[in-house]
N, C-alpha and C positions, 0 to 999 in steps of 0.2 A: 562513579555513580553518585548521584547527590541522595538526600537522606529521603527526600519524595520518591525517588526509585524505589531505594530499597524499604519501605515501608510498603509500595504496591506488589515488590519482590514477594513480601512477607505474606501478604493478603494472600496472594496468588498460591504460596506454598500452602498455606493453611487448610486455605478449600480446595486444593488439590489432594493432599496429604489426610484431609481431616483430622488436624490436629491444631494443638494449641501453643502460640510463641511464650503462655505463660509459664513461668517455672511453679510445679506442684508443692509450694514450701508448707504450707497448711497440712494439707492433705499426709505428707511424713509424718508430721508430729501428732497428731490425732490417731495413727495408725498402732502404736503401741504405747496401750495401758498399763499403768503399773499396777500391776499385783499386790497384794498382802500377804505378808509371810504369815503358816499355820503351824508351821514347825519350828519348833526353838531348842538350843540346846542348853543345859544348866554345866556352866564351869566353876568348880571351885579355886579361887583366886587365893586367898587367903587363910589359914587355920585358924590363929587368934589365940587367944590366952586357956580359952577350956576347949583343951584337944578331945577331951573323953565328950563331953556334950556333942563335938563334932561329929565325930565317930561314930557313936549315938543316932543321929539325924542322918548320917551316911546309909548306915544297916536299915533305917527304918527306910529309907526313899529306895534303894537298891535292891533289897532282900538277900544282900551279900551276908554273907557270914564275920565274924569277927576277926580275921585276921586279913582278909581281902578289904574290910572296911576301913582297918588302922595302916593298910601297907598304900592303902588309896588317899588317905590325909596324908601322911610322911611325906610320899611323893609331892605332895601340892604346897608342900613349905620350899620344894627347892623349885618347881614349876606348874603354872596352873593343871588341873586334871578336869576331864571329861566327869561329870557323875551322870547324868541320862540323856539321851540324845532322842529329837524327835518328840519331845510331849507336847501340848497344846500351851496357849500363853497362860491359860489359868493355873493349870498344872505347874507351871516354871514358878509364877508372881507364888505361887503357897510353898515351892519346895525352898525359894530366896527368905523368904518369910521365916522359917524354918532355920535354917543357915545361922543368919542373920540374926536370931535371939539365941543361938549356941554363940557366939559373935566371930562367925565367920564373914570371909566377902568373897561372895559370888557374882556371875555376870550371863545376863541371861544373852545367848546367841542368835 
């Protein structure tokens, strides 16, 4: 077949078929928006020089008690720890805030 064939081929399937020999590549990519994340988690990364200041900012963000507060720092000198999961991005940016003039490092998720 010479390529004027198969180009009359094409025609012919099209309006037969009613469809289109174009590939939909636009049409994918426009098809799935990206979202915003609303939920963020606060990790503490690092304890720092004033463990008790920590400690401190733990109990008040948590409303854990004193010894679940200090068993919750310990833990995050040897690997990061969860402290709240799920708050809003404001909520994270004040409890980093927070951390961060105790002089810990945290990492908001």
């Amino acid at each position: 077949m010479s390529i004027v064939e198969l180009a009359e081929l094409v025609k012919v399937l099209e309006s037969k078929f009613g469809v289109s020999a174009a590939a939909p590549v636009a049409a994918a990519a426009a098809a799935a928006p990206v979202e915003e994340k609303t939920s963020f988690n606060v990790e503490l990364k690092e304890v720092g020089a004033q463990k008790i200041e920590v400690i401190k900012v733990v109990r008040d963000i948590t409303a854990k008690g004193l010894k679940e507060s200090k068993d919750l720092v310990d833990a995050a000198a040897s690997a990061p720890q969860m402290v709240k999961e799920g708050v809003k991005k404001e909520e994270a940016e004040e409890m980093k805030k927070k951390f961060e003039a105790a002089g810990a490092k945290v990492e908001i998720k």
